[in-house]
N, C-alpha and C positions, 0 to 999 in steps of 0.2 A: 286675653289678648288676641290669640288667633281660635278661630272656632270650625273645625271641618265635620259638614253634616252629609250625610251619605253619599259620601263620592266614589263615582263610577270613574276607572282609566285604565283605558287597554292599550296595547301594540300589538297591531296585526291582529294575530291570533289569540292574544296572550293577554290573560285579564288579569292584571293586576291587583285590583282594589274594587270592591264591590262590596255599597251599601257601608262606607268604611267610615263612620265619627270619631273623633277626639276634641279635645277642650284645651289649652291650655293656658290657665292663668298667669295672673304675678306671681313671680321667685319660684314658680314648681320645675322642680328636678325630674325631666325622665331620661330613661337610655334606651333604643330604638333599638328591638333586638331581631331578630327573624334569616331565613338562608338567604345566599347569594342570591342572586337573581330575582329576590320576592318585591323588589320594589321599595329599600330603602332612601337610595338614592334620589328616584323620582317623587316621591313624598315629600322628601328636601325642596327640591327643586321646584315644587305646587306650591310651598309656602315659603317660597325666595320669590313666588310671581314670575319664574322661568319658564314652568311648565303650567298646559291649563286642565283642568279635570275636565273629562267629555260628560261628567255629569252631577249633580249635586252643587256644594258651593262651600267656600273658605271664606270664611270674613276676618277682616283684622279691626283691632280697636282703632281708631281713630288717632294718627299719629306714632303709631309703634310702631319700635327700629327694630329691624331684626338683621343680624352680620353672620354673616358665614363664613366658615372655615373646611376650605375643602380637601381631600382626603391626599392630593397633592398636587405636583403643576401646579405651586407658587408661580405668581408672573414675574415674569423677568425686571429688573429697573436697573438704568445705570446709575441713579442715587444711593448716597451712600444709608450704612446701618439706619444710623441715627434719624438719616433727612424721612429716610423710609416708612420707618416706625409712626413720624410724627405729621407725614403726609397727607391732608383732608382735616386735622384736626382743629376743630372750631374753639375761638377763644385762647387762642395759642397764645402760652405766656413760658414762664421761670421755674413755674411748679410743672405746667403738663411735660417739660421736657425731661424737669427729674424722674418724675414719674414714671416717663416711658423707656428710660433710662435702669431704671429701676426693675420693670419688668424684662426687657432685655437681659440684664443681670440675672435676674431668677429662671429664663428661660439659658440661662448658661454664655452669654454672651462675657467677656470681658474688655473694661472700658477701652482697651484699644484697638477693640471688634467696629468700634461705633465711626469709625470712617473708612473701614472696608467699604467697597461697591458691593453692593448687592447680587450683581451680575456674575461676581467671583467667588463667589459662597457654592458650596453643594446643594444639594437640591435640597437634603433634609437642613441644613440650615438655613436655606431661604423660607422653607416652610414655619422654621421658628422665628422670622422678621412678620411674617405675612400673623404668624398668634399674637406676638407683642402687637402689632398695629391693627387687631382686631379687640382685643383685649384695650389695652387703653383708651376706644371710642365709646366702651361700654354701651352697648345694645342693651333694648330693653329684653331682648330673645338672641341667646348664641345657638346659633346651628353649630355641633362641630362632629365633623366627620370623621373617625377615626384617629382621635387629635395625637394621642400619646405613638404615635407611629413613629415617630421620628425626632423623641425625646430616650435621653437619657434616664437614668435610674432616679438624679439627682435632679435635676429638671423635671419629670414626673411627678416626684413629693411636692416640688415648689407648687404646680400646679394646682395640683386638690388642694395644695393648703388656699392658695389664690383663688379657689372655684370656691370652694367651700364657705369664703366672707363676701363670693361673689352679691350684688345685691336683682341682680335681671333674673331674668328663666332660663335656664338651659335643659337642651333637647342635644342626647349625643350617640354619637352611634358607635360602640365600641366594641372590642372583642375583648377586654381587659377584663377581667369580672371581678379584680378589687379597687380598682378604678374607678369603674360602676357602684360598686356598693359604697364608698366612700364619698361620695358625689353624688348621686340619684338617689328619690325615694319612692320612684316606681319603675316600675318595666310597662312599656307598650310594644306589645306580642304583636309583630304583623305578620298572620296567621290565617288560613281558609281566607285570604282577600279582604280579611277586612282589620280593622285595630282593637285590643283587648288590652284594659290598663291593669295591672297588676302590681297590689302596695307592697313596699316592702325591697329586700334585699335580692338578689340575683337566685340565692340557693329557697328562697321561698317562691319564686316565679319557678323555678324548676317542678319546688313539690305540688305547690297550685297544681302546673300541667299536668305532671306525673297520675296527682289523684282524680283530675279529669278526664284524661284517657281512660282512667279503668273504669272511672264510672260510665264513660261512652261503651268501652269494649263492652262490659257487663250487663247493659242494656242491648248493646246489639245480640250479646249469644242469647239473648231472653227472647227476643223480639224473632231471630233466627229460630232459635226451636219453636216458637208460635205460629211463623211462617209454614215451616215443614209440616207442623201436627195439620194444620187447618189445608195446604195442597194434600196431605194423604187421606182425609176426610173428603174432600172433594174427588179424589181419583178413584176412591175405593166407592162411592155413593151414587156418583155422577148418575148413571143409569139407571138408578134405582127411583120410581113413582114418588114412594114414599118418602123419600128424603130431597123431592128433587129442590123446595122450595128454602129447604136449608141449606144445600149444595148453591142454589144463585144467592142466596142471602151473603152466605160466605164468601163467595166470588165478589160482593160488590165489595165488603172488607176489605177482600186484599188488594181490590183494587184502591179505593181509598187512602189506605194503608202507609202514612211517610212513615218510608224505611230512614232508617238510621244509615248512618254511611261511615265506616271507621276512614280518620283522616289518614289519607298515604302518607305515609313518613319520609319526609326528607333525606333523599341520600347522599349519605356523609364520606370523606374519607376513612379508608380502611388500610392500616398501615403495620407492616411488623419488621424490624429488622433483623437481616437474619444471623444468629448466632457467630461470631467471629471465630476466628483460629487465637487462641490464648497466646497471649505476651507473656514475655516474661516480667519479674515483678518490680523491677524498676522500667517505666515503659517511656517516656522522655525524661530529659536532662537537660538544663541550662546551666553551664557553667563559665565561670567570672566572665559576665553577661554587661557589654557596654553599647548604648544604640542612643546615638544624639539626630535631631531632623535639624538640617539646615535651613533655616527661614528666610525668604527677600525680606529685608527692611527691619530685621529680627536679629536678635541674637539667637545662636543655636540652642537647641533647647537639648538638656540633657533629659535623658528618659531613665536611662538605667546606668549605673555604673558600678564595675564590679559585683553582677546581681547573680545571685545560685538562685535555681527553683528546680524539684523535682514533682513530678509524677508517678503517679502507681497504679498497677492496673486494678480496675474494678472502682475508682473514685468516680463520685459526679459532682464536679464541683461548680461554683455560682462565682465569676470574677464581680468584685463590685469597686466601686471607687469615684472619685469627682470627676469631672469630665478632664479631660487630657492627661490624667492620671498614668495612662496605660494599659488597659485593660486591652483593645485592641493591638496594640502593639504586642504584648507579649503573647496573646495568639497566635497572632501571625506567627510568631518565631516560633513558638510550639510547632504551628503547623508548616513551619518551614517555607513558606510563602515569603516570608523577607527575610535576610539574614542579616545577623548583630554586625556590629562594627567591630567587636574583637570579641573573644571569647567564642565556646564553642556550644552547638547543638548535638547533642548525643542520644538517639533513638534507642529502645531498648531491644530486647529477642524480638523478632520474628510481626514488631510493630508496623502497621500501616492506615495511616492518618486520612481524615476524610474531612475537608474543610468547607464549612459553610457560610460565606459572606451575607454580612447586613446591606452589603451595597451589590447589585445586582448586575449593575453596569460592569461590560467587561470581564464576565462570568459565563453569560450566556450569547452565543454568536447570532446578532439579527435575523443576519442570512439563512440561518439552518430551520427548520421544523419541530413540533414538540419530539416526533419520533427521531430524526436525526441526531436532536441533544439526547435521550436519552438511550441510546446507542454508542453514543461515541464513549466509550469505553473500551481498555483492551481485553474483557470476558469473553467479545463475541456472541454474545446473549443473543438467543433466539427472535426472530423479530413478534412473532408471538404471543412469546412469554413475557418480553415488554409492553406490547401492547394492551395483556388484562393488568399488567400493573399501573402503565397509565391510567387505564377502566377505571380503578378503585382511588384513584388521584382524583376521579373529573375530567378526566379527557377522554370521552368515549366517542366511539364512529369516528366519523373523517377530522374529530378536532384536534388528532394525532399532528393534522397536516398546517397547524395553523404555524404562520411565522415565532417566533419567539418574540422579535419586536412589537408584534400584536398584542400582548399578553396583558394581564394586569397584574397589578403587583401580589396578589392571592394565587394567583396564576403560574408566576415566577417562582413563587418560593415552592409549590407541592412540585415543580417540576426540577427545582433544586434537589430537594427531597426524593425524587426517581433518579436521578445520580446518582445517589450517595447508594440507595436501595441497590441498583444497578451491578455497581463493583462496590460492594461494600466493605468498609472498615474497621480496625477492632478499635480504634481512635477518633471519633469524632470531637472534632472543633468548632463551635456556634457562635458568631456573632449575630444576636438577634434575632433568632429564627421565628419569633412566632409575626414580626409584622407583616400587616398583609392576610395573614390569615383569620379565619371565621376561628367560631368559638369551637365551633362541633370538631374544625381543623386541630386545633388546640389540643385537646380533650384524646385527639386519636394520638398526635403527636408525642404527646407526655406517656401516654396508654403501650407506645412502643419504646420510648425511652427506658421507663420503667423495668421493661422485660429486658433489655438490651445489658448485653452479659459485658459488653465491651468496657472502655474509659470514654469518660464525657467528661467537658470541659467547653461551659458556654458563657456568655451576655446578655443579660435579656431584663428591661426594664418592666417586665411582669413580674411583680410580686408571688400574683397565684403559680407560675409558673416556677418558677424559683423556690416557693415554699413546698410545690408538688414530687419535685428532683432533686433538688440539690442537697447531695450527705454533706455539706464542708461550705463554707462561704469562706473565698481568698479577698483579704480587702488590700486593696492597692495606693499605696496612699507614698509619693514624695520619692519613688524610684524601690521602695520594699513593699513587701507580702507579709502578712499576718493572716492566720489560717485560723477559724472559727470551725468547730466540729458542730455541723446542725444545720437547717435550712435559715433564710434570710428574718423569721420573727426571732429565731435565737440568736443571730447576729444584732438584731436591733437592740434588742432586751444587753448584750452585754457593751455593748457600744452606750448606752444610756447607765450602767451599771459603771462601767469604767470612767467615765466623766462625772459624772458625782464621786466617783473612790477621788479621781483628780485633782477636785474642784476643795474636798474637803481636806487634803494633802497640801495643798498649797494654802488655805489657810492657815495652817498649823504651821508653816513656813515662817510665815508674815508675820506671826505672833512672836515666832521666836529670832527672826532679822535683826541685829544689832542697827542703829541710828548707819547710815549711810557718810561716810566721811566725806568734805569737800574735798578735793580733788585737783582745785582751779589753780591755787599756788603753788602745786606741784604742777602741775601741766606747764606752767609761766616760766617755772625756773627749769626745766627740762629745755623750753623754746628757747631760753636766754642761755642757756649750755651747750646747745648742739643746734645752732643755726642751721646747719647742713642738712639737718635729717625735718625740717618743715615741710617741703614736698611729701615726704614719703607720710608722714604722720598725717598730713591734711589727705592722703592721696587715701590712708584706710579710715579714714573719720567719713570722706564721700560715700566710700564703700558701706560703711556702715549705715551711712544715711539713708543710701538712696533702698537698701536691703530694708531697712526699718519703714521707712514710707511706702513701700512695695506691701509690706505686710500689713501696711495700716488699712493700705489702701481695698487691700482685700477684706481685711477686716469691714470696714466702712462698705463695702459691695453686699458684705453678705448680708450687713445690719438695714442696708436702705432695699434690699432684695426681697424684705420679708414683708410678705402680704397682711399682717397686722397695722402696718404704719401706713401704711397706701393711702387712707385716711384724714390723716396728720400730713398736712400739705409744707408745715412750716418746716418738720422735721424730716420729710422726705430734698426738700430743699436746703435746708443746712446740709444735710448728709454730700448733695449730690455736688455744694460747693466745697466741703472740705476733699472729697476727691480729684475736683479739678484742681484748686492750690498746690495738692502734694502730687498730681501729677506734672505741674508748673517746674516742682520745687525737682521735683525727678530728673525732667529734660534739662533743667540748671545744672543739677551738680555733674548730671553724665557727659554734659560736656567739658564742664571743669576739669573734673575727671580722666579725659582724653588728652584733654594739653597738658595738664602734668606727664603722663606717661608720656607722653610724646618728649617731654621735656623742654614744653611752650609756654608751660605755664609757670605765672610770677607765685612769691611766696604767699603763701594763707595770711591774710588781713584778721 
């Protein structure tokens, strides 16, 4: 489909890609891996026809669509979800819209998301309008640039499951490395300036590299002591008659002579946090814990009520759960950043908490410099001793002085991470820490984790991540916590263990269910008894209604959500009208509903 044959592209100084091929056919999977600044982005950008190569050439097959998805700065639209999603879409009918509906849904949207404005979304959710309506035009080549940024745990599985029946090519560039490996079935290395395809899984591109280095090093110290024997041959000879015509023989060698050149290694961060002041053993506490959000246009949505969770020092635990679960939420109250509606936060000995937001905004002051955020603290730290710790973040020389609004989102978070280092805590609190960052970032990250004596307690839609830290996974599910002891493959493993014990509990139920009695001519002679109490009895039959159809209806979201049926056009379509009916049949009775309690409304017919 696209073919790039030795393309030459520099800025300035700075040569990018030299002498650099790749190929990419129908349906192949790669992930685009290499360090900041080596030129991922404008590789993208050569084969979106953005950028032009100063040499060499890119050919595309004839008629092939290629969509991209960029890494953020979604565009703005005052159309809503839905119009959004389905905007430019050619052959617009019944099915594309279920469809797109559909993927919406799997990307975490819920159907009364789909006449939000677009413009009122946060940024990380406009980026999931800007995938769904990338995703449903299906490209015969997806570009995606760091896609899983600004997803979910839950919305991440949907995805690879949805990539994975994808039928186009994709080319993605990620820091995820089970992501990668679940999706891709090679690595292209862009490396020394140019691109090297590598089959396989992420940790066999590692070993690839690994065993090529040694065999580069290995040949240089060879080539190295050949070097030195053949100069000490020539220094000790030089003047001597008899050896002179072996002496220039030798000299034309080493002048001939391609040396080897060991590749400079990429400098990475280098991160340790420093050992804390010991808590005591109960290190936070939430007790009889109530926190509802008040919604425009919404009922308030309860989050918690009546909730206990404690802490201990030395856990690392992994919050997981659906999206509006609360996972966030009850960080923040951890980290004392919002506080419950009733019930109390109770910190333990000598504890003090260090809170890292997924959302960046309002963290960090525009106005100030990378050195003045990582100052403002009340240690009083040396300006110094900040500044080589910036160094080993990435911020070295005068990039100390760059605005913070300058920044990019890799950017944001190591200099998040020089806060926390700064005035450090024996509690840290993580929403999300690893987006934004590179893989080497990653790697260091988990590397000081690991060592960190303190309490951890994070979010993070990285599985590697999560399976690398976390003793405990707390799953969040309907305002309660259930605590799994083990990283995120042993929560899955009993989360699939527990659902079949379920599944095979409930039929052993069903078998043994006596016939169900009719009901109806008691219900009749109840009505024809107590005329008075009709309101109230039609008033909790609503209740039950609209609660039952609420449940269907998610039901029905999750079954048309799943990238198996995408396919099945008919059934994506039924799906997506038995949703609108009992959303129909919802806005009915809740209004019924209201004039009885009001005491408007006439008796149930």
């Amino acid at each position: 489909m696209i073919t790039l044959r030795n393309v030459y592209k520099s800025f300035s100084s700075q040569v990018l890609f030299e002498d650099a091929s790749l190929q990419i056919n129908e349906g192949e999977r790669f992930a685009l891996v290499g360090p900041n600044g080596a030129g991922k982005s404008t590789l993208f950008k050569m084969m979106l026809r953005a950028e032009e190569a100063d040499d060499g050439e890119i050919q595309f097959k004839k008629g092939v669509v290629v969509g991209y998805l960029p890494q953020e700065n979604a565009p703005v639209s005052d159309r809503t979800v839905i119009e959004e999603t389905l905007d430019g879409v050619e052959d617009y009918d019944g099915r594309i819209e279920a469809e797109g509906k559909a993927i919406l849904m799997g990307l975490g949207f819920k159907v009364a998301d789909f006449t939000r404005k677009v413009n009122t979304l946060s940024g990380g959710w406009a980026m999931r309008v800007a995938m769904g309506k990338l995703l449903l035009k299906k490209p015969d080549l997806l570009l995606l640039d760091e896609p899983t940024n600004h997803l979910d745990l839950d919305s991440l599985l949907w995805l690879e499951e949805y990539l994975h029946g994808y039928q186009g090519a994709i080319f993605v560039i990620s820091h995820d490395r089970d992501f990668i490996n679940k999706i891709c079935s090679a690595i292209v290395s862009l490396q020394d300036k140019t691109l090297r395809v590598y089959h396989g899984d992420y940790e066999n591109f590692l070993a690839q590299r690994r065993s090529e280095k040694e065999k580069i090093y290995s040949a240089w110290r060879l080539q190295q002591e050949e070097i030195a024997q053949m100069e000490d041959f020539i220094a000790r000879n030089r003047a001597r008659v008899s050896t002179a015509a072996r002496v220039q023989s030798m000299i034309k060698r080493l002048d001939k002579l391609e040396r080897i050149e060991l590749v400079q290694e990429v400098k990475t961060v280098k991160m340790r946090f420093p050992q804390p002041n010991r808590t005591g053993t109960n290190v936070l506490e939430l007790r009889n814990i109530s926190k509802v959000y008040n919604v425009p246009d919404h009922e308030p949505i309860t989050v918690y009520e009546g909730f206990d969770f404690q802490l201990q020092r030395g856990q690392k635990m992994a919050f997981v759960g659906h999206n509006g679960a609360g996972k966030s939420t009850l960080l923040k109250m951890l980290a004392g950043v919002i506080e419950p509606d009733s019930g109390e936060r109770v910190p333990g000995l000598n504890v003090k908490t260090g809170y890292f937001s997924q959302h960046r905004e309002g963290i960090l002051d525009p106005r100030k410099t990378v050195l003045q955020e990582a100052m403002d603290n009340d240690r009083l730290n040396p300006e110094l001793a900040v500044r080589t710790v910036l160094g080993t973040f990435l911020f070295p020389g005068d990039n100390v002085y760059k605005k913070t609004e300058v920044l990019s989102g890799g950017e944001k978070s190591r200099l998040m991470l020089v806060k926390l280092l700064m005035d450090p805590p024996n509690v840290i609190l993580m929403d999300e820490p690893t987006t934004h960052l590179d893989m080497a970032s990653v790697d260091a990250l988990i590397a000081a984790l690991k060592e960190f004596e303190g309490t951890l307690c994070f979010i993070s839609h990285d599985i590697y991540f999560i399976n690398a830290l976390a003793d405990s996974v707390v799953h969040i599910e309907q305002g309660k916590t259930t605590v799994y002891p083990g990283n995120y493959d042993y929560f899955r493993y009993r989360q699939n263990q527990l659902q079949a014990e379920n599944a095979g509990a409930r039929k052993k139920e069903e078998a043994k269910a006596p016939p169900k009695a009719d009901n109806s001519c008691y219900e009749e002679k109840k009505r024809q008894e107590a005329e008075a109490r009709k309101k109230t009895r039609r008033a909790e039959t609503l209740r039950k209604e609209i609660a039952y159809s609420r449940k269907t209806v998610e039901s029905l979201a999750a079954r048309m959500s799943a990238p198996e049926i995408h396919s099945d056009y008919k059934q994506v379509k039924e799906l997506g009208d038995k949703i609108t009916a009992l959303e129909t049949k919802i806005t009915s009775h809740t209004e019924e509903l209201k004039a009885l309690e009001s005491g408007e409304g006439a008796a149930a017919q």
